[in-house]
C-alpha distance (Angstrom), angle and dihedral (degrees) to the residues before:
residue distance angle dihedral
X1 . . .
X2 3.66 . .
X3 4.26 118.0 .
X4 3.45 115.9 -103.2
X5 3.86 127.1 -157.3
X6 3.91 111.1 -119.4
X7 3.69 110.9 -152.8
X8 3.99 82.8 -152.5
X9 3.78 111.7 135.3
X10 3.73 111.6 -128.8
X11 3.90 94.4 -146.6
X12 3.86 87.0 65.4
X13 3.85 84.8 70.1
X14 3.92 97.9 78.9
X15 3.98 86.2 39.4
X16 3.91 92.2 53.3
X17 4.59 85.0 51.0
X18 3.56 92.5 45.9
X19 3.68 92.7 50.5
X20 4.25 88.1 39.8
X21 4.15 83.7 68.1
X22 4.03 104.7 30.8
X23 4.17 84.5 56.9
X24 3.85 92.1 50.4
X25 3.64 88.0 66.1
X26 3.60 91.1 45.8
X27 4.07 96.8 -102.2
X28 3.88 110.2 148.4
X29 4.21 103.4 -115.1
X30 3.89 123.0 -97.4
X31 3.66 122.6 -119.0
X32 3.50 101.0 -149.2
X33 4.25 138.7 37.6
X34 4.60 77.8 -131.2
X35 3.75 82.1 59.5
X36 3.67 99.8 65.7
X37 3.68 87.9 63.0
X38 3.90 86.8 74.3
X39 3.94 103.2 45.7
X40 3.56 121.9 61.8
X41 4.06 97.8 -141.6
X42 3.37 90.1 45.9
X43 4.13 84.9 63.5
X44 3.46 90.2 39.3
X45 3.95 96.6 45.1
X46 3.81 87.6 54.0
X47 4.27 94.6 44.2
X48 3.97 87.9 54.0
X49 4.30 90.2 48.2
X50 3.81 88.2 53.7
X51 3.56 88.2 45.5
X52 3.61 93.8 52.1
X53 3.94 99.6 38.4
X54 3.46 88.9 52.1
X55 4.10 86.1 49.4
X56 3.79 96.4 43.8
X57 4.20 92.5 45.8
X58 3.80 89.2 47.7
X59 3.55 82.6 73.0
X60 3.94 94.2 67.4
X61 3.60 118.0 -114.3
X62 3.92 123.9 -173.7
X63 3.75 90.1 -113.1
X64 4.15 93.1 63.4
X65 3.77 100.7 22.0
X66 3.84 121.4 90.2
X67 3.53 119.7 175.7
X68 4.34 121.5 -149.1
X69 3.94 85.7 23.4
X70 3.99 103.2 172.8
X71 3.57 117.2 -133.6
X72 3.94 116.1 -168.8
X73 3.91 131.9 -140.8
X74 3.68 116.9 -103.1
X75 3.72 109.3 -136.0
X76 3.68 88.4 -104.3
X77 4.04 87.7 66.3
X78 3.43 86.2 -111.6
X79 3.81 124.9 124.4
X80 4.18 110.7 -145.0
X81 3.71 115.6 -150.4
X82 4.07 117.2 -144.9
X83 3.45 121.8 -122.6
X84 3.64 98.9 -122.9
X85 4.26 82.1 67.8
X86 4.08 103.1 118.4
X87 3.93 94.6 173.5
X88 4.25 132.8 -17.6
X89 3.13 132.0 -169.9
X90 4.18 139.2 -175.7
X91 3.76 118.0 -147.7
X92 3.70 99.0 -116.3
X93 3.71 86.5 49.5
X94 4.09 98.0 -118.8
X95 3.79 104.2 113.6
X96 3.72 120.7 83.7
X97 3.81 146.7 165.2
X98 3.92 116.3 -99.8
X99 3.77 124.1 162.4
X100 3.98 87.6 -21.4
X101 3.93 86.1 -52.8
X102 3.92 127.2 117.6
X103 3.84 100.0 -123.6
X104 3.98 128.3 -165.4
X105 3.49 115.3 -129.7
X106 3.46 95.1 -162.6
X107 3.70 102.4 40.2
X108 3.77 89.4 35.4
X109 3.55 94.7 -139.9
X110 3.47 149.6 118.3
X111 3.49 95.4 -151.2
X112 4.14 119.1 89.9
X113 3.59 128.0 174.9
X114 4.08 102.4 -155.6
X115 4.19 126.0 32.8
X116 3.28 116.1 -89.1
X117 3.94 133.9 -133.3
X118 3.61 123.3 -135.7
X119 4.02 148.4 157.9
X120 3.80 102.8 -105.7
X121 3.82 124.5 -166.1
X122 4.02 113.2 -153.3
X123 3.82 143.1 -154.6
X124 3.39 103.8 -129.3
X125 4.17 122.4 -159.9
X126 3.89 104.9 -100.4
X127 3.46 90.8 -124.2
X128 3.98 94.8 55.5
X129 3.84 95.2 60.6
X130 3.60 133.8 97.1
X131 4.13 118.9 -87.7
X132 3.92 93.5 -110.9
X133 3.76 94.6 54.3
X134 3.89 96.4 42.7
X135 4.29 79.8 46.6
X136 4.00 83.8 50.7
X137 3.75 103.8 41.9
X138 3.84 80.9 47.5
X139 3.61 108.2 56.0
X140 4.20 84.3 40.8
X141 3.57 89.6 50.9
X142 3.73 96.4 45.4
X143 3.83 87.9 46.6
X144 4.10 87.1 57.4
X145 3.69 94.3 44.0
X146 4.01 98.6 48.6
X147 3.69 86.5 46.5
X148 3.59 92.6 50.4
X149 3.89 97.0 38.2
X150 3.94 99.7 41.5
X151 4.06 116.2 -10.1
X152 3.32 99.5 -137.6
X153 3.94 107.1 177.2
X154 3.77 88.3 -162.8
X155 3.97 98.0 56.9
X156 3.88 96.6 35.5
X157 3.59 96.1 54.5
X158 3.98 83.5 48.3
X159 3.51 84.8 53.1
X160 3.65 103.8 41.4
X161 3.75 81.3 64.7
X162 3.75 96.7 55.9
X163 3.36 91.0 49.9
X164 3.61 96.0 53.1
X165 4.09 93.9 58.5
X166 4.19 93.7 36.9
X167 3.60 75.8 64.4
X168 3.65 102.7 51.5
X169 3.97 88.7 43.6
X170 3.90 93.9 48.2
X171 4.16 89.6 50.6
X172 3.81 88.4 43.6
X173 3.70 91.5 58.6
X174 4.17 89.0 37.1
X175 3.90 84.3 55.8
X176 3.92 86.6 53.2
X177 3.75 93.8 64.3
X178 4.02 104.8 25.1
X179 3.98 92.4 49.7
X180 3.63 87.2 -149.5
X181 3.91 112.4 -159.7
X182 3.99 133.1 167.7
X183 3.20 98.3 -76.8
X184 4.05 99.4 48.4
X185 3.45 100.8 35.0
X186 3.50 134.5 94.4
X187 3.92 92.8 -133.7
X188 3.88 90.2 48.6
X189 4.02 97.0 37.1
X190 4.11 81.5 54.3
X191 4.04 90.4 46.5
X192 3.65 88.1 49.5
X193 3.78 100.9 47.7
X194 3.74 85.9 47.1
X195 3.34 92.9 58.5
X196 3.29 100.1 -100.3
X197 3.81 92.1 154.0
C-alpha cells in the first residue's frame, strides 16, 4: 500500500478528545479549541486530559522515553531540569529531581562538574503522540471526567471497559517499537529479580 498525504490537521486531535468527554455528558461538541474558552466542561474536559496524559506518559512509553539523554552543566555548576521532565532516572540510582534541579544523593549537592547521562521520561504535546495512546488517554480521561461530571454507574463501567483494551492496543503498538524482551522489560527485569532464572 502506497502512503498517502492526509490533509488532516493535527491540532484537530485535542479538539476531537475534548469533544469525546463533553458529549458523554450529553454537551453538544465545540467547533473550535477558542470555543472552550466559553463553556465550562469544555475547560474542565481539557484540565482532566492533561491530567491523565501526564498520568498515562508517567508510565514510560517508547514514544517519550529516551535512555543516556545528556544533560549539560550550567555555568553555575548547576544542572536545570525542564518542565516537561515526568520522571529521570541515572543507572546507579544517585541522580534525582529537586526544585527542578538534578541532585546527587551521594554527594548531596547540586553542584556537578561534568554532564550527566540519564533515562528521562517526557510529557509529550497530545497532539505529537501516536493514535493508540491519544485513543487511550482518551477513553481514561473521558472515564475521569463522566465520573466527575455525572457518575453514572451505567456509562463508567462501559467505560472502564474501553479503557481496559485502549490499553492493551496502545502497549501492543509500544511493544512494536521498544522490542521489549526479558531482560529490558519491566515484566522480565521483575521475573529475573524474583528469581525467575
Amino acid at each position: 500500500m502506497a502512503y498517502q498525504e492526509f490533509e488532516d490537521d493535527s491540532s484537530k486531535l485535542l479538539l476531537d478528545a475534548i469533544n469525546v468527554l463533553i458529549q458523554l455528558i450529553g454537551e453538544p461538541p465545540i467547533d473550535s479549541t477558542e470555543d472552550y474558552n466559553e463553556i465550562l466542561e469544555a475547560q474542565i474536559a481539557l484540565q482532566v486530559i492533561n491530567e491523565t496524559k501526564k498520568e498515562i506518559l508517567a508510565d514510560g512509553w517508547d514514544i517519550n522515553t529516551d535512555k543516556g539523554y545528556v544533560f549539560p552543566v550550567g555555568t553555575d555548576g548547576k544542572i536545570p531540569v525542564p518542565f516537561n521532565v515526568l520522571s529521570l532516572s541515572s543507572t546507579d540510582g544517585d541522580l534525582v529531581i529537586r526544585s527542578w534541579q538534578l541532585y546527587s544523593k551521594k554527594k548531596q549537592s547540586y553542584i556537578f562538574e561534568d554532564a550527566q547521562k540519564v533515562n528521562v521520561i517526557w510529557d509529550v504535546p497530545f497532539n505529537e503522540i501516536t493514535h493508540s495512546l491519544r485513543n487511550y488517554i482518551t477513553v481514561a480521561a473521558a472515564r475521569k471526567f463522566q465520573a466527575r461530571q455525572v457518575m453514572d454507574k451505567l456509562v463508567y463501567s462501559y467505560s472502564e471497559a474501553d479503557e481496559g483494551r485502549a490499553r492493551i492496543i496502545a502497549k501492543r503498538e509500544d511493544g512494536r517499537t521498544s522490542k521489549p524482551n526479558m531482560y529490558n522489560s519491566t515484566y522480565g527485569q521483575n521475573y529475573l529479580v524474583s528469581g525467575g532464572i
